[in-house]
C-alpha positions in Angstrom: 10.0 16.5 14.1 6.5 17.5 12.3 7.5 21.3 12.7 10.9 20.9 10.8 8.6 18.6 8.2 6.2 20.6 7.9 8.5 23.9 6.7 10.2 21.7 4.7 6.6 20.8 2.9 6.1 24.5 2.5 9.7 25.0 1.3 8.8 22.4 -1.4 5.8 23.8 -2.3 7.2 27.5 -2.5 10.0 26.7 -5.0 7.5 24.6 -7.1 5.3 28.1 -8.1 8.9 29.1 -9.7 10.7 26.4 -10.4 9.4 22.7 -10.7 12.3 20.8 -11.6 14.2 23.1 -8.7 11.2 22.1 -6.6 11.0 18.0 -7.5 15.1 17.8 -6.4 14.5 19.4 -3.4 11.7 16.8 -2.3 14.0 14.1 -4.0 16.9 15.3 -1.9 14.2 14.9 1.3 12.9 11.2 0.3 17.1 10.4 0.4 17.6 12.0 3.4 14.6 9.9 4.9 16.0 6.4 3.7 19.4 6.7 5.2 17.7 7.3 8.2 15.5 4.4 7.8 18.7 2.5 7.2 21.0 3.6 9.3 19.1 5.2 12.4 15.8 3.0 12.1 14.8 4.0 16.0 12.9 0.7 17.0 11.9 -0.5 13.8 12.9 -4.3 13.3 15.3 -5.3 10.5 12.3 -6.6 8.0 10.6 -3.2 8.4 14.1 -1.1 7.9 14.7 -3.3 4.5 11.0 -2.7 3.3 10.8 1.2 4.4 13.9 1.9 2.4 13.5 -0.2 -0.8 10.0 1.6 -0.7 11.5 5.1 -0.3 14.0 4.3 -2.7 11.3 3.4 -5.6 9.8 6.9 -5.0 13.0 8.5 -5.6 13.7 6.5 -8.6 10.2 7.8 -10.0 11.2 11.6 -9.6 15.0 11.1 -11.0 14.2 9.0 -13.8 11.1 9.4 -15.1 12.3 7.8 -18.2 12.4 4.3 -16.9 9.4 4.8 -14.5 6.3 4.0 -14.8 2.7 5.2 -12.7 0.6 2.2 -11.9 -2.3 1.0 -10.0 -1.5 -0.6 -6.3 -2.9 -4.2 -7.4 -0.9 -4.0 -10.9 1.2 -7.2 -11.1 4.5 -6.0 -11.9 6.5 -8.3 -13.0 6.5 -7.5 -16.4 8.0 -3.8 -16.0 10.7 -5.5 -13.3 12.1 -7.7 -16.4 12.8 -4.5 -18.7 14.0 -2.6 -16.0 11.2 0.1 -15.0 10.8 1.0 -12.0 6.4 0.9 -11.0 5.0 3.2 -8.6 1.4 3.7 -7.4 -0.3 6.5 -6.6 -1.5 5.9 -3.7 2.6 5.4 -2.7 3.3 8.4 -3.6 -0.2 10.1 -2.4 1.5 8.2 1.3 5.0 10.0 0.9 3.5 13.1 0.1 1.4 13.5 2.8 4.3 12.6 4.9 6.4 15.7 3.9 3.2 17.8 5.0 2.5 18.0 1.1 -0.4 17.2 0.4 -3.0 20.3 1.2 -2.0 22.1 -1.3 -2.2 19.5 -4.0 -5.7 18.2 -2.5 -6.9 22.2 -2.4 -5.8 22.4 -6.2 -7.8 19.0 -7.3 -11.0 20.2 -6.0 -10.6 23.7 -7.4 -10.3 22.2 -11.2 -14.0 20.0 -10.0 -13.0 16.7 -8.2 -15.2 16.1 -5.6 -14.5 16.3 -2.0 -15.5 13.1 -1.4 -12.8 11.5 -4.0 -9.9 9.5 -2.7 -7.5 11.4 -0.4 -4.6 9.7 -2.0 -5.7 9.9 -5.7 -6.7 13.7 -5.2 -3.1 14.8 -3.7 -1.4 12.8 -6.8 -3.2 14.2 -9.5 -2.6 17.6 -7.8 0.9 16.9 -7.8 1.1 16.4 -11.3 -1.0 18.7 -12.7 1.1 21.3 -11.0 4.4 20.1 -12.3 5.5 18.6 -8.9 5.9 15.3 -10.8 8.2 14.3 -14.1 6.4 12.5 -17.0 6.4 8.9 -16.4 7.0 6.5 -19.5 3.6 5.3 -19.7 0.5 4.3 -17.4 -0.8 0.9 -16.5 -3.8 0.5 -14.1 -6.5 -2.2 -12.7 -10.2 -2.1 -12.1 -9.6 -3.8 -9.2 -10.9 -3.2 -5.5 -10.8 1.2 -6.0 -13.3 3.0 -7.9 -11.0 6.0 -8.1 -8.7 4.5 -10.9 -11.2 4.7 -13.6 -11.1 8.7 -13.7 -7.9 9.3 -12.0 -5.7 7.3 -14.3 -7.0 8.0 -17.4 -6.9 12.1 -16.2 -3.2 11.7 -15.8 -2.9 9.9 -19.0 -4.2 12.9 -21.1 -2.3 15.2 -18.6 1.1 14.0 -19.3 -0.3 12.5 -22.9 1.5 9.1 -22.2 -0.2 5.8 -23.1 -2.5 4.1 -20.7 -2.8 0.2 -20.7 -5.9 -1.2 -18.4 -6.2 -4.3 -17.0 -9.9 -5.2 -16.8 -10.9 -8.0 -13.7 -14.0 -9.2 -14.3 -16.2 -9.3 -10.8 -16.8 -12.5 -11.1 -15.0 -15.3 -9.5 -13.8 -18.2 -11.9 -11.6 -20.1 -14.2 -13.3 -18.1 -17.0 -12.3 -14.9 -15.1 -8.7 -16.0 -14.7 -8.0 -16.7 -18.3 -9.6 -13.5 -19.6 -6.8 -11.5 -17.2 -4.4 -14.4 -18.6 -5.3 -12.5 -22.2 -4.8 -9.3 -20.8 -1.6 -9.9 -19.1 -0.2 -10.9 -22.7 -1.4 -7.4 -24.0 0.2 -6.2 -21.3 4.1 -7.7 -22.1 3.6 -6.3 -25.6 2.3 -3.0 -24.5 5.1 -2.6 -22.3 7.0 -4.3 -25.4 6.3 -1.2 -27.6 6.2 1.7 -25.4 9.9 0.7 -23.8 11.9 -1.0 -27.3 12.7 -3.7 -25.0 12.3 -7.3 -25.0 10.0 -9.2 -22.5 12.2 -12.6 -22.1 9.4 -15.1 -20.8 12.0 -17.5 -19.5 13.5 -14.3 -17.4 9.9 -13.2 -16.8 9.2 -17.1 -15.1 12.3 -16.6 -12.7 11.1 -13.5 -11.4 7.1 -15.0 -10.8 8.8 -18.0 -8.9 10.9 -14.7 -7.0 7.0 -13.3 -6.3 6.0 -16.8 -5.3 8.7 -17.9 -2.5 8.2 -13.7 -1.5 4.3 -14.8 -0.9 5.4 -18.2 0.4 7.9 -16.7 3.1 5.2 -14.1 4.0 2.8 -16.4 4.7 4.9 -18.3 6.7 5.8 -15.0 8.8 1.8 -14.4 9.8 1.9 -17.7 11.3 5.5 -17.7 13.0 4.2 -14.0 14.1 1.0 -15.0 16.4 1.7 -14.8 20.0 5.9 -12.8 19.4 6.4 -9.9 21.0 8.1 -8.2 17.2 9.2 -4.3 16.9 6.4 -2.9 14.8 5.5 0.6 13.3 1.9 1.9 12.5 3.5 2.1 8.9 4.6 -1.5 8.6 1.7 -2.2 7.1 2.1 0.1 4.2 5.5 -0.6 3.6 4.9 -4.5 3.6 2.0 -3.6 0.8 4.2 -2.2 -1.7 7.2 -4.6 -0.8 4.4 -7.8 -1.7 2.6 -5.6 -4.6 4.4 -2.6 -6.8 8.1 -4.4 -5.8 6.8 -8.0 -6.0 9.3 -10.1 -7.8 12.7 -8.0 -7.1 15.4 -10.0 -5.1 14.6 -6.9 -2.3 11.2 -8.0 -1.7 12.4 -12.0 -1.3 15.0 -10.9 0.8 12.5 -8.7 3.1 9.8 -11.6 3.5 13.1 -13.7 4.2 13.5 -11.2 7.1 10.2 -11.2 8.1 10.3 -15.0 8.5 13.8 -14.5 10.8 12.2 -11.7 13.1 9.1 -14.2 13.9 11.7 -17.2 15.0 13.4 -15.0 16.8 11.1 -13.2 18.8 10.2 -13.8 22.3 6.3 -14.4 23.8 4.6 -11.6 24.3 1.0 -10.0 26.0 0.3 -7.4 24.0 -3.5 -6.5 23.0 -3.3 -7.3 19.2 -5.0 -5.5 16.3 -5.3 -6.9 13.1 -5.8 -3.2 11.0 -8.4 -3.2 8.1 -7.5 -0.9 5.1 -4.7 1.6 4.8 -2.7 2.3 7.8 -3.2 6.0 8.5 0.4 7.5 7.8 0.5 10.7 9.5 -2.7 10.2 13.0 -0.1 11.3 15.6 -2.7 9.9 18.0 -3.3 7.1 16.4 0.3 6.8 16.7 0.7 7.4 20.5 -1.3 4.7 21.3 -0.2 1.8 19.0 3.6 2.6 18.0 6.2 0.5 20.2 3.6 0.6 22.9 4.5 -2.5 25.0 0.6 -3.1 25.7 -0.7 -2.6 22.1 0.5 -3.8 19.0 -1.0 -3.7 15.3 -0.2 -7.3 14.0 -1.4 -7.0 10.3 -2.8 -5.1 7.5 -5.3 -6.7 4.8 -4.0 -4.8 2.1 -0.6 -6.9 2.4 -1.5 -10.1 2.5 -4.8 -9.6 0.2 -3.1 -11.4 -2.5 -1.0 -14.3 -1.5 -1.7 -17.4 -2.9 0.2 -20.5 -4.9 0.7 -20.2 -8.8 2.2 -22.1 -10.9 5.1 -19.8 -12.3 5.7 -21.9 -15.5 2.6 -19.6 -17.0 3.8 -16.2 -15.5 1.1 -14.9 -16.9 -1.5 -16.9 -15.9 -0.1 -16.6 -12.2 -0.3 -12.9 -12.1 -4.0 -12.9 -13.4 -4.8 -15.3 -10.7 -3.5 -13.2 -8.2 -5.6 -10.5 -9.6 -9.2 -12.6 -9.6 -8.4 -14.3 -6.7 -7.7 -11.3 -5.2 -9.3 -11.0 -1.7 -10.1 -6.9 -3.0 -12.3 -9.0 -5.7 -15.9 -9.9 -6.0 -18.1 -9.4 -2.8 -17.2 -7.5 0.2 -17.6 -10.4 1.9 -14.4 -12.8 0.2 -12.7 -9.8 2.0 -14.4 -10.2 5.6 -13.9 -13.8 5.5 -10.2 -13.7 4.6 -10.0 -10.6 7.6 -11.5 -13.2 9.7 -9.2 -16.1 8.7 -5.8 -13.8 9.5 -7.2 -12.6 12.5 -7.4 -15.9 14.4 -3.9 -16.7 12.2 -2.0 -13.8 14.1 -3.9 -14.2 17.5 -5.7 -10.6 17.2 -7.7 -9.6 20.4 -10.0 -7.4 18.1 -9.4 -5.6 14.5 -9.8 -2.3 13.2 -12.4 -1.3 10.2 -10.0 1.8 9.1 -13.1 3.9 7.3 -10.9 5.6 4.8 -12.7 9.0 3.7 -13.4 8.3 0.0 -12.8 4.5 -0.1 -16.1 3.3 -1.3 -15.4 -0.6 -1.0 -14.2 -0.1 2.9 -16.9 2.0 4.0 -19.9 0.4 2.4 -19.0 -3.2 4.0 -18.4 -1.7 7.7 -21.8 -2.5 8.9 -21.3 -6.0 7.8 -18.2 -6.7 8.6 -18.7 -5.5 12.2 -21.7 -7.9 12.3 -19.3 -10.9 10.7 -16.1 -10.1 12.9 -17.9 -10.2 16.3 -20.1 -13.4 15.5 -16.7 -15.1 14.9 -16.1 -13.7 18.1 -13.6 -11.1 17.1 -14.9 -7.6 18.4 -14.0 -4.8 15.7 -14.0 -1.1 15.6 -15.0 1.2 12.6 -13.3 3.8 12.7 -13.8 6.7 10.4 -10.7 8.8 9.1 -8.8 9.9 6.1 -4.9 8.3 5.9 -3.6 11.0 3.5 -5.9 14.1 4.2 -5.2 16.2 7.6 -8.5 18.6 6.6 -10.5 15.3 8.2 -8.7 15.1 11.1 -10.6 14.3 14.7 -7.6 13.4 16.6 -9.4 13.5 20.0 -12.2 11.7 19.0 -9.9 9.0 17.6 -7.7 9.2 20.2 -10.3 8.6 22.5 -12.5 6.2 20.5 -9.3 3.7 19.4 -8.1 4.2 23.5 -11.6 2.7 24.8 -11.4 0.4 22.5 -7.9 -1.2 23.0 -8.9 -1.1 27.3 -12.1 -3.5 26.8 -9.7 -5.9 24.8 -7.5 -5.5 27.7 -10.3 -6.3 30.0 -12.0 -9.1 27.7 -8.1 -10.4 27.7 -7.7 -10.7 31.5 -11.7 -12.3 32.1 
């Protein structure tokens, strides 16, 4: 299957030096092709994970056919707002995932560090900005992006902003943890509605805009109920679940999709039998394309990877009656906020909540936050009596490969929990 992606990634890329628009319906007419098998030949992927992967795929579609009722954002922008006026949000680092997946994203990673970005720049942001800087990608309506958790977003978005010369609207989270913090973002979130107010002609209704925070909340509520219905199941899981459950709880939170996947999450979990599986509770990105990586985790009966911090990062109870002030709590009280160590503590927490045997610190080349806190979080994890592995890699980027020493690391790994297991 990678060799028919793979030409078809070349194929892409090809038409795109002659024809761009020829070139963006041809990896449209590939995203479709991969939803309809995600719904209706989904291999061993449980019903949750089906829902999530094609709502998912169907957003990055919606970005390349109608750019005119799209919008790029920031993975950790609250969304909400563009839901109740009808644009659809997409991240780049969504994207950055899908195109890597069609064997994209060389090219576009090649062409970033040509025009200066350095080689040590986010995988993900690098292959976007390639992407749209050679025409791959239709001018979006407008822009909106955080400061939180990812240092890349600071240059990346506002390069794409004078790129396609489209508005930019930040949403500043201030470091520090407090009631203070949380009505600063509350003041930003209402520059936000009439931002979105004047750069679409549309109405932000806040009645409408309430309904679809109390959508986010029972979404967050039924989630959370899932990780702890999930400890101890034996539930059908791919390496990518993790990704897809991220952008089903952060760019789609607040659709009736993403309610009615955490409402499938929940039914999986009651339904599933016991099972003895080593469990891994993965830390950052889920690498998308580590075919070794993959071999070892993916439907393996012995090994299963029961969560990813970037999905759950965020959930927490809000009052919905002040939609605004409930998405700029979500923001400060963001586990991705303030110290590294609000994020090993919460790590921690989920880890004993889902019954992980060990976790996984997934060093993602370029990720700043992630790879400065290793050290300390391998210190924290295994004091709480949770053994963790760093491992270094890049989730987008095939150039940083190391498949056999990842292979080989992530394999010894996964037999000492075994053993430590069956002491």
């Amino acid at each position: 299957m990678s060799g028919i992606v793979d030409k078809f990634g070349k194929a892409v890329y090809s038409l795109l030096q002659k024809d761009p628009e020829k070139a963006r319906c041809l990896l449209s007419l590939g995203f479709r092709a991969k939803r309809l098998e995600y719904m209706y030949f989904p291999g061993k992927m449980n019903k949750a994970s089906r829902m999530a992967a094609s709502c998912t795929s169907r957003s990055m579609i919606d970005a390349l056919t109608h750019p005119g009722d799209s919008a790029i954002v920031s993975l950790f922008t609250p969304s909400e707002i563009l839901h109740s006026v009808g644009i659809t949000p997409y991240s780049c680092e969504g994207l950055g995932c899908f195109l890597s997946g069609a064997f994209l994203e060389r090219p576009f990673l090649e062409y970033a560090e040509r025009e200066g970005i350095s080689d040590t720049f986010c995988s993900y942001h690098k292959t976007f900005i390639g992407a749209a800087e050679e025409k791959l990608l239709p001018k979006p309506l407008f822009i909106i992006s955080t400061s939180l958790a990812c240092d890349a977003n600071a240059l990346t978005f506002r390069r794409l902003s004078n790129h396609f010369d489209v508005p930019h609207f930040v949403i500043d989270v201030p470091y520090e943890i407090s009631e203070d913090s949380v009505s600063f973002v509350e003041s930003e979130m209402r520059m936000m509605k009439k931002f979105v107010e004047e750069n679409t002609k549309r109405k932000v209704d806040d009645e409408l805009l309430s309904q679809i925070l109390a959508r986010s909340q029972r979404s967050m509520d039924y989630y959370e109920r899932y990780l702890t219905l999930s400890k101890g199941k034996s539930i059908m899981r791919d390496l990518n679940d993790g990704m897809f459950a991220c952008f089903m709880l952060h760019n789609l939170l607040g659709t009736r999709e993403s309610e009615e996947y955490a409402r499938k999450c929940v039914d999986v979990a009651e339904k599933a039998s016991p099972s003895s599986a080593v469990n891994l509770l993965w830390i950052h990105s889920t690498p998308f394309w580590m075919e070794n990586v993959r071999a070892i985790t993916d439907f393996n009966e012995n090994v299963a990877v029961v969560g990813c911090d970037m999905a759950y990062e965020g959930l927490l109870k809000a009052d919905c009656s002040n939609p605004y002030r409930a998405m700029a709590e979500r923001l400060v009280y963001s586990a991705f906020n303030g110290p590294v160590m609000r994020r090993i503590e919460r790590g921690i927490n989920e880890a004993r909540r889902l019954g992980a045997d060990g976790a996984v610190w997934f060093c993602h080349w370029g990720c700043k936050h992630t790879l400065g806190g290793a050290t300390l979080a391998k210190r924290k994890f295994e004091e709480a009596g949770i053994p963790l592995l760093i491992l270094p890699g890049d989730g987008c980027d095939r150039r940083h490969g190391g498949y056999g020493q990842v292979e080989t690391r992530l394999g010894a790994f996964v037999e000492m929990l075994s053993e430590r297991r069956g002491s």
